[in-house]
N, C-alpha and C positions, 0 to 999 in steps of 0.2 A: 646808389646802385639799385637798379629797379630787383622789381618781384621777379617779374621771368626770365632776368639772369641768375636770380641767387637760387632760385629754381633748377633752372638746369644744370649749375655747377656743381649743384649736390646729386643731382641726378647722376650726371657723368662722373664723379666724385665715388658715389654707392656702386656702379654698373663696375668701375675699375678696382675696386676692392673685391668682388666677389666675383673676377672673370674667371677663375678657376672653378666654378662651380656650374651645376647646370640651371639653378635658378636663382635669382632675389629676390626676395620679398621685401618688399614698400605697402605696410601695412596689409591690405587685403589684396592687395596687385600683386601677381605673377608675372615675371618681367622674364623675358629670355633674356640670354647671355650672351647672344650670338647677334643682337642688333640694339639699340638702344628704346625703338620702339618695337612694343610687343603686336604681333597679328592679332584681328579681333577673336580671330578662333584662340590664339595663345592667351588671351586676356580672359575668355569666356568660356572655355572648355568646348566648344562647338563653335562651327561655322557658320558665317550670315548665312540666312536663305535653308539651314537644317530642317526637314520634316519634323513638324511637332514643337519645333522651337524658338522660341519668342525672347524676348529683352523687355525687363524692365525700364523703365525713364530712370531710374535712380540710378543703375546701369551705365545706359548709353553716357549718360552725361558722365558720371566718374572715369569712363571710360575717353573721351575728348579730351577732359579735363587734362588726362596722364600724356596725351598725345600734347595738348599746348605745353606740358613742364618738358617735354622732350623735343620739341621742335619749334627749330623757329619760322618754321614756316605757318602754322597756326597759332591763333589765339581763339580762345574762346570766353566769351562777356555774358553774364547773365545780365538782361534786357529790362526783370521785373520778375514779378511772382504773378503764378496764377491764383484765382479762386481759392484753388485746395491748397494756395501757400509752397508749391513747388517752385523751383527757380525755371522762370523761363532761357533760354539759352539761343545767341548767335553765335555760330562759329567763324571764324573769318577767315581765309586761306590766301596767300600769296606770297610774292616770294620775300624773304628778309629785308629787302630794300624799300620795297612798296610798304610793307607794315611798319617802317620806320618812320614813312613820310605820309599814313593815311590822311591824318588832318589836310596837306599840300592838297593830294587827290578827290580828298572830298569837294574842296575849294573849287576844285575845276567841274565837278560833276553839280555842283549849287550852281556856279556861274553858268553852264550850260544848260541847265532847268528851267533859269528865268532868262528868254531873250531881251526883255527890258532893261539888263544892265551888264549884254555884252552885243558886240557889234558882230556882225560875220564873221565877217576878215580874224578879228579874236574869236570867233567860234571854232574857225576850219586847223586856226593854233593851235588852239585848245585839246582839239578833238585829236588832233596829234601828238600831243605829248602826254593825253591823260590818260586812263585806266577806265575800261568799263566794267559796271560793277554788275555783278550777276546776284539776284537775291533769291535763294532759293528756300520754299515754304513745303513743310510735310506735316503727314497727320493731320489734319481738320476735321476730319471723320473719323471716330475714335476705333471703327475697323480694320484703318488704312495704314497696316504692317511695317510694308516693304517699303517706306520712304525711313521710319528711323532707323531700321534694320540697314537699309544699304548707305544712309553717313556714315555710319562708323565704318564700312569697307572703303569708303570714296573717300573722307577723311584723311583714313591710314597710306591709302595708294597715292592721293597728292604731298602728303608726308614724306613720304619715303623714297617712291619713284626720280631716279633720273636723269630718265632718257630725256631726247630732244623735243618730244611733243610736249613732255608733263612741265619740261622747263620753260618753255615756251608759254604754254599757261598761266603759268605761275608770275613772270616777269610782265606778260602783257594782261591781265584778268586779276580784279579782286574780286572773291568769291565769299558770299553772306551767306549761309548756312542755319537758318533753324529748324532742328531736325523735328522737332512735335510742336504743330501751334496749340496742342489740345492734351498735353499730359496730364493731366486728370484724368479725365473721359479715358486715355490711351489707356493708363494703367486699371481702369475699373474694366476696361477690357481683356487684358490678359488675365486678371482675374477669372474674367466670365469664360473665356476660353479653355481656361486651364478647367475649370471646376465645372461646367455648364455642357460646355458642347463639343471638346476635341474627340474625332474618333467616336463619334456617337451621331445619330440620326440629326441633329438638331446642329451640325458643326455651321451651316449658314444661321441659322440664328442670332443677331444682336443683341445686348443688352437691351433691359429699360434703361429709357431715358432718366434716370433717377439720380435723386438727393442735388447736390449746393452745387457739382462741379458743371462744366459747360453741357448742354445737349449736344445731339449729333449737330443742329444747326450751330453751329459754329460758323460755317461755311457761309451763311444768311447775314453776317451781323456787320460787314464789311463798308455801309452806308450808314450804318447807326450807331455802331463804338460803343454798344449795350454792355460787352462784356472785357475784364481786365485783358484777355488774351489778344482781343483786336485790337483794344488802343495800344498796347500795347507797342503790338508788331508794325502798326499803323506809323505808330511814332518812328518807331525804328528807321522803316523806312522814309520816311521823311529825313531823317537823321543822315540818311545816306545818299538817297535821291538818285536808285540803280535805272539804269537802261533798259533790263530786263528783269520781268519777276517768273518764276516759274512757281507755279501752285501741283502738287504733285500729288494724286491721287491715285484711286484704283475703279475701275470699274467693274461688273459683273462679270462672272469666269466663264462665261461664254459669249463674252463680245468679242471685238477684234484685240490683237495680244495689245498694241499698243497703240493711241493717238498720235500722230508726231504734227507738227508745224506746216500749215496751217490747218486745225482740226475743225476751224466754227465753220457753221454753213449760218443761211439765213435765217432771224432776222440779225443783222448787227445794229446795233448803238448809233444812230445819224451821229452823235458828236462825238465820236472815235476818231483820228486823224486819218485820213485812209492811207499816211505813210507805219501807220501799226500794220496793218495786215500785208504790204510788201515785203517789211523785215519780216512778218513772221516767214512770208513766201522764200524770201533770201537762205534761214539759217533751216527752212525745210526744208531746200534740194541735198542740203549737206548732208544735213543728220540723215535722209532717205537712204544715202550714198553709202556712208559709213554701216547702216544696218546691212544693205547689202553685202559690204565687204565682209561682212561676220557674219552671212549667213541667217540672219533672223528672219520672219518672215510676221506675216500679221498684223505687220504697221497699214496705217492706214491715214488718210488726207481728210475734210470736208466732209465729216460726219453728220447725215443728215439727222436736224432736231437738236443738233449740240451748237447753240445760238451761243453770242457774244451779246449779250442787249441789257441785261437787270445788272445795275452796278450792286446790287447786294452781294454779288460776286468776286472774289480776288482780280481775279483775271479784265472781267470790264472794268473795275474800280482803276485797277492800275493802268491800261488803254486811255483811260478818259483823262490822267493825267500825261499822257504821253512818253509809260511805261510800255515797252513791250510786255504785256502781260498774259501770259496762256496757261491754261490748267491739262497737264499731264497725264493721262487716263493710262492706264496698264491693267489689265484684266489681272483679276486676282479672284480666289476660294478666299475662305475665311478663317482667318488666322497660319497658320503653318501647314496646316490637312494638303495632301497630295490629293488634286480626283485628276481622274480620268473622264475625258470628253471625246464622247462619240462624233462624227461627223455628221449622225443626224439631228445632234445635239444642237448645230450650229445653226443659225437663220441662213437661206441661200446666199444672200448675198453677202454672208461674209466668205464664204470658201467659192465664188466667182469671181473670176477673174476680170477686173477695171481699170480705169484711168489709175483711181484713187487707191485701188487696193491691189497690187499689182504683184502681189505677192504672197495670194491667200496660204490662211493654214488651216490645215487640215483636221486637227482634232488628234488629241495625242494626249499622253501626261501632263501634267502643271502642276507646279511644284512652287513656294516661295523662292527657292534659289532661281527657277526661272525670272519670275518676275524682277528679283532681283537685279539678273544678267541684263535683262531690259532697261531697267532704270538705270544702271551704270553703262552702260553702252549706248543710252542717250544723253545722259548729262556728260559724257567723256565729249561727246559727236559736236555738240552745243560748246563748250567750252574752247576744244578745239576749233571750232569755226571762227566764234565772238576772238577768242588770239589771234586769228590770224586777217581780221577786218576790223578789228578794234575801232579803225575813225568813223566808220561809217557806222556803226551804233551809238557814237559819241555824237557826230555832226546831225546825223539826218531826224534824231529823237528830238536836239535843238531846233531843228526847221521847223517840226511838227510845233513846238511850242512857241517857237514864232509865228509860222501863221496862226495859230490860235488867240494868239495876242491880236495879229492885226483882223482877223474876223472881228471878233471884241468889237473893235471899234468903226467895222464896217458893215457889219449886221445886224439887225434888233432880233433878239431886245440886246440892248448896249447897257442895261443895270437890272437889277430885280431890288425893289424897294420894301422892305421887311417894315412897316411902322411900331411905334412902340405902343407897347400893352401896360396901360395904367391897372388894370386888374391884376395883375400876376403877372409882372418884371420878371422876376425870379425864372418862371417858367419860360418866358421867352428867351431868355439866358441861357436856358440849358438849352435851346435847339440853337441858336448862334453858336454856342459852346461845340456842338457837333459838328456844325460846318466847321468851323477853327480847328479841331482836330482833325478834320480830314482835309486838310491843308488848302483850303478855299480861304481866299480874302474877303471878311465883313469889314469894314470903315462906317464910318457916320459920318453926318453930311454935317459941313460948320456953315452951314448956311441954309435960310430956309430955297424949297424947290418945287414950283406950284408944276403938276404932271395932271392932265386932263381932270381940271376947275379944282381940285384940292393941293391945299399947301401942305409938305411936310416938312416942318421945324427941323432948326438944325439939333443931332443930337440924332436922327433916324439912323437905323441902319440900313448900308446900300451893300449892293454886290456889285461891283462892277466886272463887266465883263471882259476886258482887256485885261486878262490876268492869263498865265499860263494854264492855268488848272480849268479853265473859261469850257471848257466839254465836260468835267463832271457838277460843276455849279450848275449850268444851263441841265443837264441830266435831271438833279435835284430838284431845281424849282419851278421847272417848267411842267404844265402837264404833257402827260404823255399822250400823243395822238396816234392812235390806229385804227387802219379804213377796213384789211383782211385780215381772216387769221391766218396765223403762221404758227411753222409748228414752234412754239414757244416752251423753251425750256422750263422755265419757271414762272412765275408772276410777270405783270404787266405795266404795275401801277408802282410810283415811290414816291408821288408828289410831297417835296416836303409841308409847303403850306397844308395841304388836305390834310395829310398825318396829321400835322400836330396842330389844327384848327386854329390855324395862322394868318393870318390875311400877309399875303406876296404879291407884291404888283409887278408887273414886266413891264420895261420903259423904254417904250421904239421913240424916244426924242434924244438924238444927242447932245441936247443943252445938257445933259447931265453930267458930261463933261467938262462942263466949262462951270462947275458948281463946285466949289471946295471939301474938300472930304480930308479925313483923318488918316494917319498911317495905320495902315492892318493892324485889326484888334487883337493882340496876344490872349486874350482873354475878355469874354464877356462879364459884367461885375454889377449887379442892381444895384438902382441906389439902395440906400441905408433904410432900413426899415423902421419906423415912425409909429408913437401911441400919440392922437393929435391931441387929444388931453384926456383929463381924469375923467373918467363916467361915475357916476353916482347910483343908473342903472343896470347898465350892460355894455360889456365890451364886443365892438361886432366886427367883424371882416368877409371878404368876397367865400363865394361856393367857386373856390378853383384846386387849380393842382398843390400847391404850396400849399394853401388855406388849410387844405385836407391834412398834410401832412403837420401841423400847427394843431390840428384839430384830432389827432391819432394823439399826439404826444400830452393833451389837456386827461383826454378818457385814460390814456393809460398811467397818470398821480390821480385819477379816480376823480375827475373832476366830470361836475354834469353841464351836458350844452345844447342848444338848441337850434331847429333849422327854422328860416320862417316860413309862413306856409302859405302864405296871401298875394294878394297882386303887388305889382312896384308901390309904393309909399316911399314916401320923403318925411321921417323922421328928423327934429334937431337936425336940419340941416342935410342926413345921412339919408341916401336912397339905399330902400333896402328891395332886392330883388327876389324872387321867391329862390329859396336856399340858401339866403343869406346865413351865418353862422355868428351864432349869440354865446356870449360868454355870462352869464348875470354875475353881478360881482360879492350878491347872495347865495354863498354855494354851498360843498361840502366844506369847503376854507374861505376866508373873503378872500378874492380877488382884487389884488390893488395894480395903481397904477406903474410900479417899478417892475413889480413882474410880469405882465405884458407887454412892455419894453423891452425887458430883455428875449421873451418871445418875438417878439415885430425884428430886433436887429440879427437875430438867431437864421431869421426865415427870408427875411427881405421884405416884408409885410406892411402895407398902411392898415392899422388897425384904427378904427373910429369909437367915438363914445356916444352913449346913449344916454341922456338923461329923463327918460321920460317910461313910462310902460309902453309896452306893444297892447294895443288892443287885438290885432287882428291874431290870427290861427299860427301857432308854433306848436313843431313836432320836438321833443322831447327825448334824447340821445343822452337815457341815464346811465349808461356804460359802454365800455369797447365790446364789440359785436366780439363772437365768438365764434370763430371762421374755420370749418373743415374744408381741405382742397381735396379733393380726389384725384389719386396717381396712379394708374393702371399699371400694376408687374408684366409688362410688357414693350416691346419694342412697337410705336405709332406714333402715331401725329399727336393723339391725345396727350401722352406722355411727354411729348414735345410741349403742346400748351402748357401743361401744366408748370413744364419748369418754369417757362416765361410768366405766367402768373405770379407765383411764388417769387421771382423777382421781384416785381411789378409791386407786389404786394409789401414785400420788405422797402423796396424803395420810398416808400409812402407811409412808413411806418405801423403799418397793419401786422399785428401778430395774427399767428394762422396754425394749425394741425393741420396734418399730412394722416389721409387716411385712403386705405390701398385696397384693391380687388380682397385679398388676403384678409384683412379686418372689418370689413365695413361689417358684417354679420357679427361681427365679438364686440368692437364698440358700441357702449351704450350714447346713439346720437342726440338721445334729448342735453345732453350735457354740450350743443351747439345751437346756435342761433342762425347759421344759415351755412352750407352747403353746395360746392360750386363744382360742376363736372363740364371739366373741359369740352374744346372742340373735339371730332373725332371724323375722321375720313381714312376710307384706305385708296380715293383717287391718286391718281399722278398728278399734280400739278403741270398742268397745258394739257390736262388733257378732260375731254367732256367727263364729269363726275358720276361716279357711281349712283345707283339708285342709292335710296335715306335709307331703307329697311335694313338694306344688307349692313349700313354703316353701324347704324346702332343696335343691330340685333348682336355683334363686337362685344359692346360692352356690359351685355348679360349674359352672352354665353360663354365670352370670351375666346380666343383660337387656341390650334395647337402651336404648345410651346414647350421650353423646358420647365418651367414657373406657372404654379395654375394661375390662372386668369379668369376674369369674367365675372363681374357685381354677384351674377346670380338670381334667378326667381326670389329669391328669399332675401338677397338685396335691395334686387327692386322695392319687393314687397316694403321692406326697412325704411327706403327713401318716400314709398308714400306715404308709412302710417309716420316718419319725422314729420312731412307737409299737414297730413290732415290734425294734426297737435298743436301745430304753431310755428312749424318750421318754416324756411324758406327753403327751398331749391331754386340754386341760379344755371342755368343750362345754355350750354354756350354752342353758335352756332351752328354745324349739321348735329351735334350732342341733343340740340334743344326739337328735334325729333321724337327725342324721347319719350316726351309727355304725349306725340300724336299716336306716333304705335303701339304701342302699349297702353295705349285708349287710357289714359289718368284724363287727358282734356278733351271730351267727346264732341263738344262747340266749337273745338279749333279744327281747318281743313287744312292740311300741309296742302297749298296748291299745286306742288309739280313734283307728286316723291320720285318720279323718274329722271327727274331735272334733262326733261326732253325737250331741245332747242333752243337753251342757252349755254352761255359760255363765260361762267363767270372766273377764270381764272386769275385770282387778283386783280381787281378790279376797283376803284374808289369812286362808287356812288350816291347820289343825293337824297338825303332824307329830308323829311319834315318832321317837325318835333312838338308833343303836347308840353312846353315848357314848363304848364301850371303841375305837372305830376310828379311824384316827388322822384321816381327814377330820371327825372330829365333835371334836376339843379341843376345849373352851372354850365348849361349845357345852350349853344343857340340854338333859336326857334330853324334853322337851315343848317343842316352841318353834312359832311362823308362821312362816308362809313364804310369800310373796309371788305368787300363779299368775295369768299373766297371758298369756290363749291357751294355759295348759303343755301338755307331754303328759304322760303317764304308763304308766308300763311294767309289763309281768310278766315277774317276770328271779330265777334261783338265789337263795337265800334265802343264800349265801356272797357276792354283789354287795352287799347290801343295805344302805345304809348310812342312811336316811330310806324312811320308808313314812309313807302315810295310814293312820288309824286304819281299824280293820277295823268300826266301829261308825260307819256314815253318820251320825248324827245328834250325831257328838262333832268334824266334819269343821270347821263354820264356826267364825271366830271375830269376821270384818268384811265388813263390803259383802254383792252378790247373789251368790247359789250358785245353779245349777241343777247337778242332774243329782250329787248325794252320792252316790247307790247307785252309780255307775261308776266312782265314783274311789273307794271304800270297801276299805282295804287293797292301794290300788297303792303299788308303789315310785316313788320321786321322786327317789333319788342312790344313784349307781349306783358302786363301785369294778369295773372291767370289764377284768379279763388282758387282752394283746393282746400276742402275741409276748413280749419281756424286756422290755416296757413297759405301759400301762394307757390306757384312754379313759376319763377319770372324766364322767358324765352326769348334767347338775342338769335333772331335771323342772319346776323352778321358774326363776325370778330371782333370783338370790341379791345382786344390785345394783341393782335396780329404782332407773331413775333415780337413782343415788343416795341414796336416801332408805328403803331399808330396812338400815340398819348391823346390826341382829340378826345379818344371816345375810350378812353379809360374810366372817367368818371361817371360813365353810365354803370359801370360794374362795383365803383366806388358807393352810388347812391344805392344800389342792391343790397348792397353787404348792410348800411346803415338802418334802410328800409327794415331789416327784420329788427331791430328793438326798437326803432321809433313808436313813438307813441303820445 
């Protein structure tokens, strides 16, 4: 007897004992008497959508949970756990029949994924007798209310309702449900609402981005699976493989009330199927229809600037596999707060009458219950349609991923060749590993495949491009070309090779097909990590990303190590590179041979032996650096970086303090060895960047907020007499300003603080690199680097540790570029004396989101650089 009958027998079992009563209690639940499932206002003591009133996640979900023991038209699965250890939750809704036979239905929505193992003719079958599944995602933005607020009303009403539409739904639609992709974040928000900003001056105000749980970019991570919450959901849907995804957000309370189908204008995604944006076209005439018929007004079509183009996005991510995938905008206030919105409040063209908008509004009250009304009177409208065209979101999603299949093998590039990386396997593992979770096919070639004059051994990894998913692999690993700007929603640039300083080759020869490859790798797996024998001097290994983290875990049993600091040499055999990393096997312990073995198979590591001395120059890394991060009490991009830092950081095993606008003046900083303040912009991304002054005059005066803010004069003051002591300060992108305006580096010239006539919005361009310097280990002499708003300087040619090429037209390597001749031979990483200490200055991002690891190790070599010696 399963759980969800014994479940509801006791349910129905308790409800008929105490029907003489006006209520039951089931522990902390208040159940009416009068229906078996209670209303959420009966459950909650108030109504969705209440002024002033919010739901907990602990909440909502007990709240589901009581609807799945009472109906059998829902179930609700937890997916996984977040960060903060919360249950992530799908809800699934259809009728009794369909949820008996999901496994059947899935079966048919796998088979109609990949056209490679079903025929038409079983497509158009298929498409008829299966179920489309509808996946719908809320909360990503831990501001974004009304998406968990109105499941539990939509929930309750597919529950319970049943008239002739709702059954109709129900019989023809399986419906996936996760009401918060971001409950952490969510709940530190109602927090901050309740205690912060309701009914006070400050009620639009955000959190900081602060402490372990997701940042607001959550939204971002969609191509890189940096965080549990993505892969999470990633998985899931993979798991399901819906037709349609809906990402359901809010937007600002005085745009238009709501986005409907189709909302992107240009640029879109060239490998989007262009059968995505007719279905969106299809199921927008409906929903338009149905708002009409209810009076709503404020929807709106082809939202200019609201692009389809950066798969870091749910919405493109899921297009590029050929999901209908669209993000749901509903204007909303912040948190529960009523305001009132004048009509001059409003930009003309949203209360002008157009094609697109044909139904202005006016400017009135707004209220969460509105928003509410809107989101359920869209997802009714959508569900509605999807019942009643069911095959043709089944069939026509199949065509799209058949022709993509047969592009594959009619277009080049027809493979993207990934070679393998003898220095750090490991690391190239983890970026295969990311494609593989975002449901892209890596194989390896069991044969060698000579592609213009080089052979690559069998055992490479290929992508081949006849694969269903063949629009977001191509997305991935192709660069991005752009001739104009457009108004570009976000970023530009995702190239996966450039990120993660990969070499990717694209293969226009279809011999590639006629070359044996392996079945899709479930998993990438390095070989086995190797000590090639005993050293009698020193145990050595590469300056990579692995290495480092091998090398976190030596300093933190207190063990001492060494970079080398000299040109390539060929030791016993062993080529050592400058930053090669030295274990001596005369230590604080002796170092033997079993225990760097089990280190090597720990890591994935070729570790080598050294029998001989080094003559030449080694830096001296007598303990784990002592790493303050700075996290601004406020809602910014910095506070964005920082979270991703502190990942980054933990990921690689670097222990670190967290020190805040609020303390840096009460911390005593000589008790740290180097000190790292994020990036910092208040640009819009796509849009020309603020001037530098204004950015970082932010993080000494800081703004108004509810939470003072702002380092302070006497901050600053702090960070320079830390530098002139022996400190380091590492200052990271428009941050690395800092040192110019506030004149700490009177030799350095920020060359464009206006950043007048360029266009660097995410952007991946070419550096040149002083290898021999100890910020550049591990690093090639040619690598990208990530500019996003940067600045760039003109600084002694003894600073210089990264410059753009002095040749503009060698500058791009992804995404739009304006403005190459001004950046054409500037400096971009700066080593910068300051007192018995240093300001090291990245013109770039060297952590972008998380997601360019290339040039993480320049930030790596910073942190080391302060105790070397």
């Amino acid at each position: 007897m399963s759980r969800k009958f014994l479940t509801m027998v006791i349910a129905i079992l308790v409800i008929a004992a105490v029907a003489c009563t006006t209520t039951w209690t089931w522990g902390s639940l208040q159940v009416s008497s009068l229906r078996a499932i209670p209303s959420p206002e009966e459950f909650l003591g108030y109504s969705i959508g209440d002024n002033y009133k919010l739901t907990y996640y602990g909440k909502i979900v007990e709240y589901l949970k009581l609807i799945d023991a009472l109906s059998d038209r829902v179930i609700v699965e937890e997916i996984g756990k977040t960060i903060g250890g919360k249950p992530l939750i799908a809800v699934i809704v259809s009728h009794p029949e369909n949820l008996a036979k999901l496994d059947y239905y899935r079966d048919i929505t796998r088979k109609l994924s990949d056209p490679r193992t079903t025929h038409p003719d079983d497509a158009l079958h298929l498409s008829h007798i299966g179920k489309p599944i509808v996946y719908m995602i809320g909360g990503q933005h831990i501001n974004e209310v009304d998406p968990p607020e109105s499941t539990m009303q939509f929930v309750y009403e597919l529950a319970t309702r049943n008239d002739e539409k709702t059954l109709n739904i129900l019989r023809n639609v399986i419906v996936v449900i996760v009401p918060s992709a971001n409950p952490d974040g969510y709940d530190v928000y109602i927090d901050w609402y309740y205690n912060y900003t309701t009914k006070t001056p400050y009620v639009s105000a955000r959190p900081p981005r602060w402490g372990p749980h997701p940042p607001y970019e959550i939204i971002f991570d969609w191509a890189a699976l940096n965080l549990n919450e993505t892969q999470i959901i990633t998985e899931n849907i993979l798991y399901w493989r819906p037709q349609i995804v809906i990402d359901n957000h809010q937007t600002w309370y005085d745009d238009y009330r709501m986005y409907i189908p189709p909302m992107y204008y240009d640029p879109i995604n060239p490998n989007i199927h262009p059968m995505m944006i007719h279905l969106m076209y299809l199921m927008g005439g409906y929903i338009g229809a149905v708002f009409e018929t209810h009076g709503l007004s404020g929807y709106v079509r082809e939202v200019p600037g609201f692009d389809l183009f950066a798969p870091l996005y749910t919405d493109v991510n899921m297009n590029l596999r050929n999901i209908v995938g669209m993000t749901w905008e509903i204007a909303g206030f912040t948190g529960a707060d009523p305001i009132y919105i004048s009509p001059n409040e409003l930009a003309s063209e949203l209360t002008t009458y157009s094609l697109y908008n044909m139904r202005p509004w006016l400017g009135g009250w707004w209220t969460l219950k509105d928003q509410v009304k809107y989101r359920l009177t869209g997802w009714w409208a959508l569900l509605e349609h999807v019942a009643l065209n069911k095959h043709v979101y089944l069939y026509y999603t199949y065509m799209a991923a058949k022709e993509q299949v047969e592009l594959g093998r009619e277009e080049p590039p027809y493979a993207f060749i990934i070679p393998y990386n003898e220095r750090d396997p490991a690391y190239l593992c983890e970026m295969i590993n990311k494609l593989i979770k975002l449901g892209i096919e890596v194989r390896t070639l069991q044969g060698p495949f000579m592609y213009e004059g080089i052979t690559y051994p069998a055992g490479t990894y290929v992508v081949l491009m006849d694969q269903p998913y063949r629009g977001l692999a191509k997305t991935l690993l192709e660069p991005q070309v752009i001739k104009t700007r457009q108004a570009f929603w976000d970023v530009t640039a995702w190239t996966y090779g450039y990120l993660w300083n990969a070499p990717v080759v694209a293969v226009d020869d279809k011999g590639i097909f006629s070359v044996g490859v392996s079945e899709p790798l479930a998993i990438c797996t390095p070989p086995k990590g190797v000590v090639l024998s005993p050293a009698t001097y020193a145990y050595v290994f590469n300056h990579t990303h692995t290495g480092i983290k091998l090398l976190n875990e030596l300093l933190r049993e207190g063990l001492k190590v060494q970079f080398y600091g000299g040109p390539p040499i060929t030791v016993d055999g062993v080529l050592l590179e400058p930053g090669a990393i030295i274990v001596p096997v005369s230590n604080v312990r002796p170092i033997n041979f079993t225990y760097m073995r089990s280190l090597a198979e720990k890591y994935g590591l070729t570790i080598y032996a050294l029998n001989t001395t080094i003559k030449a120059r080694v830096y001296e890394i007598p303990r784990e650096p002592r790493i303050a991060l700075y996290w601004p009490l406020r809602f910014s991009r910095q506070s964005a970086d920082a979270y991703w830092i502190s990942m980054i950081l933990r990921n690689h095993n670097f222990s670190h303090d967290i020190i805040t606008c609020e303390n840096i003046t009460k911390v005593d900083l000589s008790k740290y060895d180097v000190i790292i303040i994020p990036d910092e912009s208040v640009s819009i991304i796509g849009a020309p960047p603020s001037p530098i002054k204004r950015e970082i005059e932010r993080i000494v005066t800081g703004v108004d907020y509810p939470i003072k803010n702002g380092i302070g004069i006497e901050g600053l003051e702090k960070l320079k007499k830390f530098a002139r002591e022996g400190g380091t300060v590492v200052v990271l992108n428009r941050a690395s300003g800092l040192a110019v305006i506030y004149n700490i580096t009177p030799d350095i010239v920020l060359a464009n603080p206006d950043m007048a006539d360029v266009f660097l919005s995410g952007v991946i361009l070419r550096a040149y690199v002083n290898t021999s310097h100890f910020l550049a280990y591990g690093i090639a002499p040619e690598i990208g680097v990530y500019a996003l708003n940067s600045p760039y300087y003109i600084a002694p040619s003894t600073y210089v540790v990264a410059k753009y090429p002095d040749d503009p037209t060698k500058l791009w390597m992804s995404g739009y570029l304006e403005g190459a001749e001004l950046l054409a031979g500037k400096s971009i990483l700066l080593d910068v004396p300051y007192g018995k200490g240093r300001f090291i200055m990245f013109g770039f991002t060297p952590t972008y989101r998380a997601q360019s690891p290339g040039t993480y190790i320049f930030l790596f070599n910073a942190i080391y650089y302060s105790v070397a010696r």
